[in-house]
CHARMM-style PDB file with segment names, atoms N, HN, CA, C and O in Angstrom:
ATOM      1  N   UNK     1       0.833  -1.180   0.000  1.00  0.00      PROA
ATOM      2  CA  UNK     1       0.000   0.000   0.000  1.00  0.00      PROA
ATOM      3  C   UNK     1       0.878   1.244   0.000  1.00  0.00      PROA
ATOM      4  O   UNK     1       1.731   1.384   0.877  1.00  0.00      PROA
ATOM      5  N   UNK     2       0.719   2.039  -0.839  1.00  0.00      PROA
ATOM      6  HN  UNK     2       0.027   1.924  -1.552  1.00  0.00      PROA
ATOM      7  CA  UNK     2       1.504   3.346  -0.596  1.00  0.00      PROA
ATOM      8  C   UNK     2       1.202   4.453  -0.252  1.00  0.00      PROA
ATOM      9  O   UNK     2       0.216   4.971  -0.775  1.00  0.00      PROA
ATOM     10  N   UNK     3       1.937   5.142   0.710  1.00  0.00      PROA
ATOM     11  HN  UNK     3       2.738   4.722   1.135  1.00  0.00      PROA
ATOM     12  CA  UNK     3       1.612   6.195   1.800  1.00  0.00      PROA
ATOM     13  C   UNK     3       2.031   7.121   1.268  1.00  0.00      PROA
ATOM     14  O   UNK     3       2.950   7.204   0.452  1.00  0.00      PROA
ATOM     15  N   UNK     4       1.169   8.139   1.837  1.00  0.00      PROA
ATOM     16  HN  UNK     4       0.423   8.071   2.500  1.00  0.00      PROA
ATOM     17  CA  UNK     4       0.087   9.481   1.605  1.00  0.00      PROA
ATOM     18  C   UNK     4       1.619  10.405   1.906  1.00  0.00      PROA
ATOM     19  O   UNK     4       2.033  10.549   3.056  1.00  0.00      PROA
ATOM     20  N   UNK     5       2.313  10.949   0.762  1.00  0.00      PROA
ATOM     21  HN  UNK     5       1.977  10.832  -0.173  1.00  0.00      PROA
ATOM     22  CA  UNK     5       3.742  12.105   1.557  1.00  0.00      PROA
ATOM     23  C   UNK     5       3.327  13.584   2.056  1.00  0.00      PROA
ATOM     24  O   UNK     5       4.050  14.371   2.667  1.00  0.00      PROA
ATOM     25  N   UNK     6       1.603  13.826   1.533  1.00  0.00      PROA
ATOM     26  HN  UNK     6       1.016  13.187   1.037  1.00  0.00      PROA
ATOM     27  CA  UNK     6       1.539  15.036   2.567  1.00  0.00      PROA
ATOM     28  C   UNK     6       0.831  14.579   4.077  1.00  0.00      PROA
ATOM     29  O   UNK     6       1.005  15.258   5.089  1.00  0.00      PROA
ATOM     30  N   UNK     7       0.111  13.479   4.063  1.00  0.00      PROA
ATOM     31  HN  UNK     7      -0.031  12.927   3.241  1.00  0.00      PROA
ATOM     32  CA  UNK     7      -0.567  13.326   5.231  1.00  0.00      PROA
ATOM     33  C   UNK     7      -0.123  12.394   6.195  1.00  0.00      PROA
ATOM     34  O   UNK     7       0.936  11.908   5.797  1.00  0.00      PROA
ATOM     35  N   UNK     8      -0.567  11.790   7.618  1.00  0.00      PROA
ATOM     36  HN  UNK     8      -1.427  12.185   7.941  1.00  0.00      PROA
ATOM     37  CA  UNK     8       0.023   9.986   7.932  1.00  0.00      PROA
ATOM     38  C   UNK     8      -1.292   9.536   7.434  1.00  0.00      PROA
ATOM     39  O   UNK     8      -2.396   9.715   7.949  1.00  0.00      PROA
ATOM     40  N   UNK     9      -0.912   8.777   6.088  1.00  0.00      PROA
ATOM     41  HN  UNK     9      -0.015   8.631   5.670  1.00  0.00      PROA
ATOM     42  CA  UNK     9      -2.405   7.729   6.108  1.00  0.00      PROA
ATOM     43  C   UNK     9      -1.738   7.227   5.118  1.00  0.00      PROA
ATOM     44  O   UNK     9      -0.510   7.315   5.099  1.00  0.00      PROA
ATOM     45  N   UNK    10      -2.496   6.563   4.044  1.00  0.00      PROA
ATOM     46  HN  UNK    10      -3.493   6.492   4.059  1.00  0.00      PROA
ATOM     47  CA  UNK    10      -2.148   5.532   3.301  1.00  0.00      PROA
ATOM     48  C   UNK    10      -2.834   6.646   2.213  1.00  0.00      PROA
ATOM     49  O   UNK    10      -3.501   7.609   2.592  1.00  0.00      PROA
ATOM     50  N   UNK    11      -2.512   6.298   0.637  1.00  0.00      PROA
ATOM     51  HN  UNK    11      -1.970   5.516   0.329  1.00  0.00      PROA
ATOM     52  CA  UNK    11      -2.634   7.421  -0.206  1.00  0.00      PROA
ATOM     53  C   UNK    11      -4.013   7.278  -0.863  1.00  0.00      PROA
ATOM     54  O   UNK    11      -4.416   6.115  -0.885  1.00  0.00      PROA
ATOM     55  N   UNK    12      -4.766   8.124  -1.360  1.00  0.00      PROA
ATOM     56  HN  UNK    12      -4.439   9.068  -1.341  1.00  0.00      PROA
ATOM     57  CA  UNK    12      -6.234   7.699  -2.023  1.00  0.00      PROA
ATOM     58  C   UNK    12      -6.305   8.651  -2.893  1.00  0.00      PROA
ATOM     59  O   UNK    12      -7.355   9.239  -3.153  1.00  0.00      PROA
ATOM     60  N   UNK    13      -5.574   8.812  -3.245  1.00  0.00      PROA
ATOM     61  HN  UNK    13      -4.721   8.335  -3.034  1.00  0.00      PROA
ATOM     62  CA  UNK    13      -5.048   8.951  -4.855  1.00  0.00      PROA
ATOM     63  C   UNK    13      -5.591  10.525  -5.257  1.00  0.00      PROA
ATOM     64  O   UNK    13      -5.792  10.785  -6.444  1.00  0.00      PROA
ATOM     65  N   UNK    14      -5.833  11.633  -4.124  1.00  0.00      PROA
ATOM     66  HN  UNK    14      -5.671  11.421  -3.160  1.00  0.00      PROA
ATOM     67  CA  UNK    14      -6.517  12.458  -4.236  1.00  0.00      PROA
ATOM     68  C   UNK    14      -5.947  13.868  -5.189  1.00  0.00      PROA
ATOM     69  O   UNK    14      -6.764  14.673  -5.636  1.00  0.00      PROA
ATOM     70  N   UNK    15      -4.516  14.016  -5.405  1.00  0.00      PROA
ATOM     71  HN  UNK    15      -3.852  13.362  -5.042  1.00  0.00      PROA
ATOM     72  CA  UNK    15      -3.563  14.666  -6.088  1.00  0.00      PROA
ATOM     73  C   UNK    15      -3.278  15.574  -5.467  1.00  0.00      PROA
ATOM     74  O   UNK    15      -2.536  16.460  -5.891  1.00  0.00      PROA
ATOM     75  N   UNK    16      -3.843  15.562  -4.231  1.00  0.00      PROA
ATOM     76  HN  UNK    16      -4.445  14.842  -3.887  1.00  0.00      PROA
ATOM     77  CA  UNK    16      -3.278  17.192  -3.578  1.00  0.00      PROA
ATOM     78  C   UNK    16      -1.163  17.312  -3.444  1.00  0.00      PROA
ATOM     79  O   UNK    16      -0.525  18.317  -3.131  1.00  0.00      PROA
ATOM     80  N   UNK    17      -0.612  15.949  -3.801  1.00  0.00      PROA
ATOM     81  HN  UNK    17      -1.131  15.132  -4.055  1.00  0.00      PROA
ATOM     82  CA  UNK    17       0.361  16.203  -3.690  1.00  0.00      PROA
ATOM     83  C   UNK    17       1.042  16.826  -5.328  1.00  0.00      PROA
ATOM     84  O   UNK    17       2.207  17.201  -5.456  1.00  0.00      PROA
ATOM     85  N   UNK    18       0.363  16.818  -6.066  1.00  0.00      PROA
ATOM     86  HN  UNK    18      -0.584  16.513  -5.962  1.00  0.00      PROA
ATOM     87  CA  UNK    18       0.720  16.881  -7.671  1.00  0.00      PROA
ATOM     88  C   UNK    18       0.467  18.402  -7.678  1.00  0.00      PROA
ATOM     89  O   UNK    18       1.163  18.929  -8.546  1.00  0.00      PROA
ATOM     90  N   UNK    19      -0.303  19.292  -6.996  1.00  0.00      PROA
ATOM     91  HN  UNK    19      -0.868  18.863  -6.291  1.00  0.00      PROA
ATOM     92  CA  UNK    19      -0.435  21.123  -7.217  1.00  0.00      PROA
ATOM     93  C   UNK    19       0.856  21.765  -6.710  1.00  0.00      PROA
ATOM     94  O   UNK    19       1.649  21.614  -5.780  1.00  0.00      PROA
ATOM     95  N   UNK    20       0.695  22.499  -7.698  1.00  0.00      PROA
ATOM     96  HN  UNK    20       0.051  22.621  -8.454  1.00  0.00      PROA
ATOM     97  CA  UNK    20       1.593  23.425  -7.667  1.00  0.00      PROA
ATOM     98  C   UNK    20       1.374  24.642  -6.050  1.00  0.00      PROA
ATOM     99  O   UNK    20       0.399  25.184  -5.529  1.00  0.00      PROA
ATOM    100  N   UNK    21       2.934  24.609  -5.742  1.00  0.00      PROA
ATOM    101  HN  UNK    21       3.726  24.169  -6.165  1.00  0.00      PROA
ATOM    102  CA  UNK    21       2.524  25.508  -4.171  1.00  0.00      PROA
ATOM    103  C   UNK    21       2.459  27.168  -4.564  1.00  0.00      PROA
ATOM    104  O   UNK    21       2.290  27.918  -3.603  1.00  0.00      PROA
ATOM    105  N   UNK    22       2.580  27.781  -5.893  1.00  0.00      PROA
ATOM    106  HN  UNK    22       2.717  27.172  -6.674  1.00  0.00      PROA
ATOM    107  CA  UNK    22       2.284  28.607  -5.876  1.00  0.00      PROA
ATOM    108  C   UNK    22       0.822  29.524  -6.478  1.00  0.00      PROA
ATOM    109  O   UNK    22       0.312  30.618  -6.237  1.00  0.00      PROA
ATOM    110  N   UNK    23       0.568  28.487  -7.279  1.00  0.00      PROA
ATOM    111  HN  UNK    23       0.982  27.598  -7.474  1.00  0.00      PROA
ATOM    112  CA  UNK    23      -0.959  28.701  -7.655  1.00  0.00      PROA
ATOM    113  C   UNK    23      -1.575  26.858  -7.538  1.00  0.00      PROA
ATOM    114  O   UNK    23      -0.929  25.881  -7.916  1.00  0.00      PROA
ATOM    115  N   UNK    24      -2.826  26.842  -6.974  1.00  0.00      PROA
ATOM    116  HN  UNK    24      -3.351  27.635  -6.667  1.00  0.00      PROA
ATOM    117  CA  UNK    24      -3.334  25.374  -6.769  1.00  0.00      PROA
ATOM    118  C   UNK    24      -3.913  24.956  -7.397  1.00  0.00      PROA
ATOM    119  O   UNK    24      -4.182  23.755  -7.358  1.00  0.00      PROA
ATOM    120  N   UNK    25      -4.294  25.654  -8.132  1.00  0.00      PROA
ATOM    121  HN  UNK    25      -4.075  26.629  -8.163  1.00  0.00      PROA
ATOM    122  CA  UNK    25      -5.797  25.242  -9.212  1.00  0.00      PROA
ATOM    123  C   UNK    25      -4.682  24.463 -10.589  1.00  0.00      PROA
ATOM    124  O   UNK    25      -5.031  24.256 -11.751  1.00  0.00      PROA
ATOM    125  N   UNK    26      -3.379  24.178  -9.993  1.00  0.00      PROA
ATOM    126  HN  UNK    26      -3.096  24.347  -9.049  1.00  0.00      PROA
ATOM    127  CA  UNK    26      -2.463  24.135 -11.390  1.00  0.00      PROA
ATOM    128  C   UNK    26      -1.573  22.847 -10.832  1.00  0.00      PROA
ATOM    129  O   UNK    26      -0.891  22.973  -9.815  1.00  0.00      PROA
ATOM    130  N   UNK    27      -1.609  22.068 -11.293  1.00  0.00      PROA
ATOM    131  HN  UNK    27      -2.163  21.966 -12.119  1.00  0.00      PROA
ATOM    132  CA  UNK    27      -1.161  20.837 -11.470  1.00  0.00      PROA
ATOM    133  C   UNK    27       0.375  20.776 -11.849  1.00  0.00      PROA
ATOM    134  O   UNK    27       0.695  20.673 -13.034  1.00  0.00      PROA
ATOM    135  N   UNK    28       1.631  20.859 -10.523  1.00  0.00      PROA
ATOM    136  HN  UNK    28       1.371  20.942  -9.561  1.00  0.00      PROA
ATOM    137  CA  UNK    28       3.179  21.508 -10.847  1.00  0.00      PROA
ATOM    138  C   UNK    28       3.620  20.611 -12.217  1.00  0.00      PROA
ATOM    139  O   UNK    28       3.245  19.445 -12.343  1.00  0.00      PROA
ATOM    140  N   UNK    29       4.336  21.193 -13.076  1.00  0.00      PROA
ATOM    141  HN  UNK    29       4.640  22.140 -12.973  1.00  0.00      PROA
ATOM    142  CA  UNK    29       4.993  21.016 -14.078  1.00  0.00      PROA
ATOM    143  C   UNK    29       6.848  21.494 -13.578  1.00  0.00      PROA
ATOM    144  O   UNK    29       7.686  21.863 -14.401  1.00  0.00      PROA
ATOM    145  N   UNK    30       7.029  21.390 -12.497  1.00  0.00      PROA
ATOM    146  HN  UNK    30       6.349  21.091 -11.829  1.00  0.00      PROA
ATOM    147  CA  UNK    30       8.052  21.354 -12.341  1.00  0.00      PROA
ATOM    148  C   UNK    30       8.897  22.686 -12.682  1.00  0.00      PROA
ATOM    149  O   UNK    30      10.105  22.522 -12.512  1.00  0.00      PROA
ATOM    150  N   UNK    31       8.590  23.727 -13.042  1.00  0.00      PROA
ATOM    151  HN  UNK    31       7.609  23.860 -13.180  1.00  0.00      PROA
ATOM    152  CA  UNK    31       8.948  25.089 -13.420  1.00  0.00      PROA
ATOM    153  C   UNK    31      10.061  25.523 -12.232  1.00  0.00      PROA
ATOM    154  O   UNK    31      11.061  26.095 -12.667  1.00  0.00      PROA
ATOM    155  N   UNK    32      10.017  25.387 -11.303  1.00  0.00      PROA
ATOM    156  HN  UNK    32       9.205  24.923 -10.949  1.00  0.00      PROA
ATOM    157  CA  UNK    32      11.053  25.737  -9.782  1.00  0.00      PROA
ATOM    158  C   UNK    32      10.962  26.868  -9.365  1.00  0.00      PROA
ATOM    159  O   UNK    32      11.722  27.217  -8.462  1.00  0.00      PROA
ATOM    160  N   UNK    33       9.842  27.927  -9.990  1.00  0.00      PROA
ATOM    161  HN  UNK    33       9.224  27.643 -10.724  1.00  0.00      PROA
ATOM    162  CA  UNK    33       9.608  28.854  -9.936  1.00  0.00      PROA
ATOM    163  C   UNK    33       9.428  29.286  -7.978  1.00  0.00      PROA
ATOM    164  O   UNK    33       9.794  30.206  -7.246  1.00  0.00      PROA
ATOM    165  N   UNK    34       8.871  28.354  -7.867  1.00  0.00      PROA
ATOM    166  HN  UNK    34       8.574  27.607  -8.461  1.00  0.00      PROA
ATOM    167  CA  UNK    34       8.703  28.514  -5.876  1.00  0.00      PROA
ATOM    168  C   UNK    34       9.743  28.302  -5.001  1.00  0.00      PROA
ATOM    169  O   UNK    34       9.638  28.311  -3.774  1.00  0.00      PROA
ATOM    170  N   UNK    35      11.088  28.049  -5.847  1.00  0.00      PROA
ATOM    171  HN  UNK    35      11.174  28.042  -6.843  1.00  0.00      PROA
ATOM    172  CA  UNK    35      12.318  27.999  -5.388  1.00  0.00      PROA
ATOM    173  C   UNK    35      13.031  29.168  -5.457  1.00  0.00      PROA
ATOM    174  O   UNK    35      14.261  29.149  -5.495  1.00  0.00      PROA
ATOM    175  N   UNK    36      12.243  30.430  -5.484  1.00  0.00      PROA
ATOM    176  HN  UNK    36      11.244  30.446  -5.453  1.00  0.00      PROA
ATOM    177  CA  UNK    36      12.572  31.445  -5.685  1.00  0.00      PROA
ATOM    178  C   UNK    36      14.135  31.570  -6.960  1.00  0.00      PROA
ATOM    179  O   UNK    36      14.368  30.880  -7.953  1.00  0.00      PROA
ATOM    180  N   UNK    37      14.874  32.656  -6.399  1.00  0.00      PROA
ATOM    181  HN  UNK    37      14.685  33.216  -5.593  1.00  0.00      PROA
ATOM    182  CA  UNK    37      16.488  32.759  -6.883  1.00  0.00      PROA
ATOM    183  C   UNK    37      17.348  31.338  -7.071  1.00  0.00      PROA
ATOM    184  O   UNK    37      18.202  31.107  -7.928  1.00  0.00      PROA
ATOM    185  N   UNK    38      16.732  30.213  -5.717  1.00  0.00      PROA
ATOM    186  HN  UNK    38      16.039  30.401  -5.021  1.00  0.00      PROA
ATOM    187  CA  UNK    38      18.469  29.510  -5.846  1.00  0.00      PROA
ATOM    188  C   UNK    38      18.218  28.272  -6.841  1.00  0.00      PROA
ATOM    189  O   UNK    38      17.201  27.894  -7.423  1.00  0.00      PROA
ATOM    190  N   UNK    39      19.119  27.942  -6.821  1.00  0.00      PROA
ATOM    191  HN  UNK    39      19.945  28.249  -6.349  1.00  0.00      PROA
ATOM    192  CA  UNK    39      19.910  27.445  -8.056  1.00  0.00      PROA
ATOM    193  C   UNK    39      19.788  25.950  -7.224  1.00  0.00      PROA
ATOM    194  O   UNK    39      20.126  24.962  -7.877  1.00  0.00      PROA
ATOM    195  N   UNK    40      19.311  25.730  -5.784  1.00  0.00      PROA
ATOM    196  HN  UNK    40      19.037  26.533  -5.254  1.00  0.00      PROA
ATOM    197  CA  UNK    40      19.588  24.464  -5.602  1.00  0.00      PROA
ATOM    198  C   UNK    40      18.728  24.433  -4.129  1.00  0.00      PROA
ATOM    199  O   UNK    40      18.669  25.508  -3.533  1.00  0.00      PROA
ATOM    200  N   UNK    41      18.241  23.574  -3.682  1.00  0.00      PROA
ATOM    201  HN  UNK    41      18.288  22.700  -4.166  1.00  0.00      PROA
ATOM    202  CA  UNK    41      17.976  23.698  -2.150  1.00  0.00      PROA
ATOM    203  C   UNK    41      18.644  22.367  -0.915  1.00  0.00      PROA
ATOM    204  O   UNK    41      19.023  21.220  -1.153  1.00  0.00      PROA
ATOM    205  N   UNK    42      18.606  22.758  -0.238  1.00  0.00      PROA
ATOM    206  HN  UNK    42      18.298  23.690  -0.046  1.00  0.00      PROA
ATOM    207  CA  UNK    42      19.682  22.190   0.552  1.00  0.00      PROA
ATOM    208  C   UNK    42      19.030  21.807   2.832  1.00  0.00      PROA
ATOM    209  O   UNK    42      18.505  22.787   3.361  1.00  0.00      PROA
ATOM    210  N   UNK    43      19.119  20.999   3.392  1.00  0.00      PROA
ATOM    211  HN  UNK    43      19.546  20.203   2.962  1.00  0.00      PROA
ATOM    212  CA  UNK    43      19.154  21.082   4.760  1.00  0.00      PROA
ATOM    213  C   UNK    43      20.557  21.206   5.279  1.00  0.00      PROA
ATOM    214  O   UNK    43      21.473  20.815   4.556  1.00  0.00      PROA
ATOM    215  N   UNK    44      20.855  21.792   6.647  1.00  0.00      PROA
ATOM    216  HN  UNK    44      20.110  22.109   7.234  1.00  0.00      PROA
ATOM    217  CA  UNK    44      21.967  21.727   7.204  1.00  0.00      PROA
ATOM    218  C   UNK    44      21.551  20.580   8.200  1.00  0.00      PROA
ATOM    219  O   UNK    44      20.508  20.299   8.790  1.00  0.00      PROA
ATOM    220  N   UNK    45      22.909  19.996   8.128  1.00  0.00      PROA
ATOM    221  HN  UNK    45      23.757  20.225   7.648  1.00  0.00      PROA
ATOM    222  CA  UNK    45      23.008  19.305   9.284  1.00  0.00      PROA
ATOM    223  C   UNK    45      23.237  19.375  10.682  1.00  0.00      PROA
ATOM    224  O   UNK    45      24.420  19.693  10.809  1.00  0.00      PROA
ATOM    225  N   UNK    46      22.777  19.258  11.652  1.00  0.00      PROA
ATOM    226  HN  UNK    46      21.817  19.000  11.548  1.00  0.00      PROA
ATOM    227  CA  UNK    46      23.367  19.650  12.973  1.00  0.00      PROA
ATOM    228  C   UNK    46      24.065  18.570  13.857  1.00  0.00      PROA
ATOM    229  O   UNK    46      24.790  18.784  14.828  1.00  0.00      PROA
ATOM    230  N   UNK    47      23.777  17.617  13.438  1.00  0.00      PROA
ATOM    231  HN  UNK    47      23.187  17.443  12.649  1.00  0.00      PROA
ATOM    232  CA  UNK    47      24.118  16.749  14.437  1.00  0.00      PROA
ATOM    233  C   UNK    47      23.402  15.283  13.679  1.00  0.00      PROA
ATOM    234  O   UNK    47      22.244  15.348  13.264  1.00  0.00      PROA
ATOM    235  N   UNK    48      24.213  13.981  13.551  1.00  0.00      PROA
ATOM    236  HN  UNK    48      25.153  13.929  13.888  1.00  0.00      PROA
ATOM    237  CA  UNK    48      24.430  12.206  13.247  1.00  0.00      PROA
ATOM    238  C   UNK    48      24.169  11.843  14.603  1.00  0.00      PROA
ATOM    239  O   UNK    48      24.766  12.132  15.641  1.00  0.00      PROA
ATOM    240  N   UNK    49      22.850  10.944  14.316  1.00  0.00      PROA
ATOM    241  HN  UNK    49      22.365  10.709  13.473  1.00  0.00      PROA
ATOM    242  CA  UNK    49      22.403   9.506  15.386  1.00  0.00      PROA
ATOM    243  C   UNK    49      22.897   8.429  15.240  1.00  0.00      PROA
ATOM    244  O   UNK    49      22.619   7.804  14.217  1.00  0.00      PROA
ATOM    245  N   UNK    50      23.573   8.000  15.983  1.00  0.00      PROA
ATOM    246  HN  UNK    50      23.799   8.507  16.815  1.00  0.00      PROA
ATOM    247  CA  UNK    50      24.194   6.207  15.247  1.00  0.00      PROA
ATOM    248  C   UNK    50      23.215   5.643  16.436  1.00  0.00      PROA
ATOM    249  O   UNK    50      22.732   6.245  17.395  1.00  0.00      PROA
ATOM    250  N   UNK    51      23.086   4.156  15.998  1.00  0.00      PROA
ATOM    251  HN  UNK    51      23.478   3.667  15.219  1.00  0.00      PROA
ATOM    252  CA  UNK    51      22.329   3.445  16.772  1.00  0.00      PROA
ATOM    253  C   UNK    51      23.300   2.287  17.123  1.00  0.00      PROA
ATOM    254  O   UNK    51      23.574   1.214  16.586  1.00  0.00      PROA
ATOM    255  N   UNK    52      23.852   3.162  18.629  1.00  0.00      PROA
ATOM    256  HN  UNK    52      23.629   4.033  19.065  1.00  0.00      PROA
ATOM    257  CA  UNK    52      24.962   1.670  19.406  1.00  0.00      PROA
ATOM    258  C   UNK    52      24.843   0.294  18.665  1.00  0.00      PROA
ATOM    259  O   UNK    52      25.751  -0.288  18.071  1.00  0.00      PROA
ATOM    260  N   UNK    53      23.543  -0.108  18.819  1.00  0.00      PROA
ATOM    261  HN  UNK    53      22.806   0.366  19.301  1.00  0.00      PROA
ATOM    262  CA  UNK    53      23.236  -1.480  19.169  1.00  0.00      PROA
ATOM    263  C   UNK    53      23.529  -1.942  18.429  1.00  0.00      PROA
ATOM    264  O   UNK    53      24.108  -3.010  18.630  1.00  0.00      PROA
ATOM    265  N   UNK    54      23.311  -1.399  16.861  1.00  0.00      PROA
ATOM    266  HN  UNK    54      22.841  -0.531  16.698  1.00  0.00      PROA
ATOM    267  CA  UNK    54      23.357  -1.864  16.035  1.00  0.00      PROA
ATOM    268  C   UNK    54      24.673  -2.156  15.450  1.00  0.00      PROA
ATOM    269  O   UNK    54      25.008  -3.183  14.859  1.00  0.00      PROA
ATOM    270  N   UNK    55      25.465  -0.963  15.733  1.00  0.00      PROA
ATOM    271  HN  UNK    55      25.192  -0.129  16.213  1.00  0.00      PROA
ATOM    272  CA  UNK    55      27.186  -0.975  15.630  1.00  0.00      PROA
ATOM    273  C   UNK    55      27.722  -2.491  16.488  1.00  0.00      PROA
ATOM    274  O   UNK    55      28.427  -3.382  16.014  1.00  0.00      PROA
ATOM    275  N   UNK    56      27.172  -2.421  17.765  1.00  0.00      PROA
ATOM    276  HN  UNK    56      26.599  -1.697  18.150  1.00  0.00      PROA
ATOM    277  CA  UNK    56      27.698  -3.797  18.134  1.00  0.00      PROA
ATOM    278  C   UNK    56      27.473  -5.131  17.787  1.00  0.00      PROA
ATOM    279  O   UNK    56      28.196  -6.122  17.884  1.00  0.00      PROA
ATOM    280  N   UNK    57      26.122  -4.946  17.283  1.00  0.00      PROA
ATOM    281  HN  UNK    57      25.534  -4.140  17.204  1.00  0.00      PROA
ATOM    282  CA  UNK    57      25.810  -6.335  16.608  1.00  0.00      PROA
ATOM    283  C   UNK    57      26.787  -6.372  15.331  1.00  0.00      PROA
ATOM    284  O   UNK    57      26.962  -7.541  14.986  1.00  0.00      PROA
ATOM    285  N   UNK    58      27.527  -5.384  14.468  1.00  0.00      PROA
ATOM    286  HN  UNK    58      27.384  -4.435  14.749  1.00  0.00      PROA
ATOM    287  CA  UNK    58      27.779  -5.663  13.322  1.00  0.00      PROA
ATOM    288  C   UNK    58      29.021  -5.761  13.563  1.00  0.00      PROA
ATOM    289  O   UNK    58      29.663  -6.274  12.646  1.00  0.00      PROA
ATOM    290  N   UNK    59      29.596  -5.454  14.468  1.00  0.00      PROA
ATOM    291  HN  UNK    59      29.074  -5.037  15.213  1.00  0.00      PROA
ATOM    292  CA  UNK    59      31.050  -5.609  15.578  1.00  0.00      PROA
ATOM    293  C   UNK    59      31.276  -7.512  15.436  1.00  0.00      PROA
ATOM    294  O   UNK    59      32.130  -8.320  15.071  1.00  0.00      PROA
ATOM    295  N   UNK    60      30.013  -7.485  15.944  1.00  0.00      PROA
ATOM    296  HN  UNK    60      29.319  -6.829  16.240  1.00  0.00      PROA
ATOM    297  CA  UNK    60      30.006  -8.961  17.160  1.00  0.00      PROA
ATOM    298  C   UNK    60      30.113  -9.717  15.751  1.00  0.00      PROA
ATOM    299  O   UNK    60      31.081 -10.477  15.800  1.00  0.00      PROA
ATOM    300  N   UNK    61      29.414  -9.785  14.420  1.00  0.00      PROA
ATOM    301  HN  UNK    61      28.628  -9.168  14.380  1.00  0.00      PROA
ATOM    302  CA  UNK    61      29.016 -10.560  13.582  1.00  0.00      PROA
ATOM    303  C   UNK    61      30.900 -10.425  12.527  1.00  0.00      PROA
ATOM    304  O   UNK    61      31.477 -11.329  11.923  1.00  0.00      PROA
ATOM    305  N   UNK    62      31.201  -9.402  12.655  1.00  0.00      PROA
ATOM    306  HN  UNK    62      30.732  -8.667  13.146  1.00  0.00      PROA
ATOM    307  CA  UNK    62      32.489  -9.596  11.990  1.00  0.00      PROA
ATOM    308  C   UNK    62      33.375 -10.316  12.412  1.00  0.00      PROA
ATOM    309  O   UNK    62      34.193 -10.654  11.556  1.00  0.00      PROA
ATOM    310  N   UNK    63      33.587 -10.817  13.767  1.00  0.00      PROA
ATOM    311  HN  UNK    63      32.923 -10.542  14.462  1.00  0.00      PROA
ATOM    312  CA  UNK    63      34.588 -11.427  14.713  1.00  0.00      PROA
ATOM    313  C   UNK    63      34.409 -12.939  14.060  1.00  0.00      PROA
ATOM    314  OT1 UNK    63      35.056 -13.885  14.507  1.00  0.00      PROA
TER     315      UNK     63
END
């Protein structure tokens, strides 16, 4: 089943994810126009979670 990327639910095929965020009545064609100026978009990172446990199990399994 494939899930819904604007909502938590499962998807029902409604297209609200396919409009465009700067006019809605318009179905995005990908223009990047709502990306204002840049040339690229990007997150910063602040800070990597490792998950111990898992490091040790893959520790334990190499030995």
């Amino acid at each position: 089943m494939k899930k819904c990327i604007m909502q938590d639910r499962a998807c029902s095929n409604c297209g609200e994810c396919l409009k465009c965020d700067l006019d809605p009545g318009k179905i995005c064609d990908n223009c990047c126009k709502c990306l204002g100026d840049a040339d690229y978009s990007g997150i910063e990172i602040d800070d990597i979670l490792v998950n111990t446990e898992t490091l040790a199990k893959k520790a334990r399994s190499e030995d």
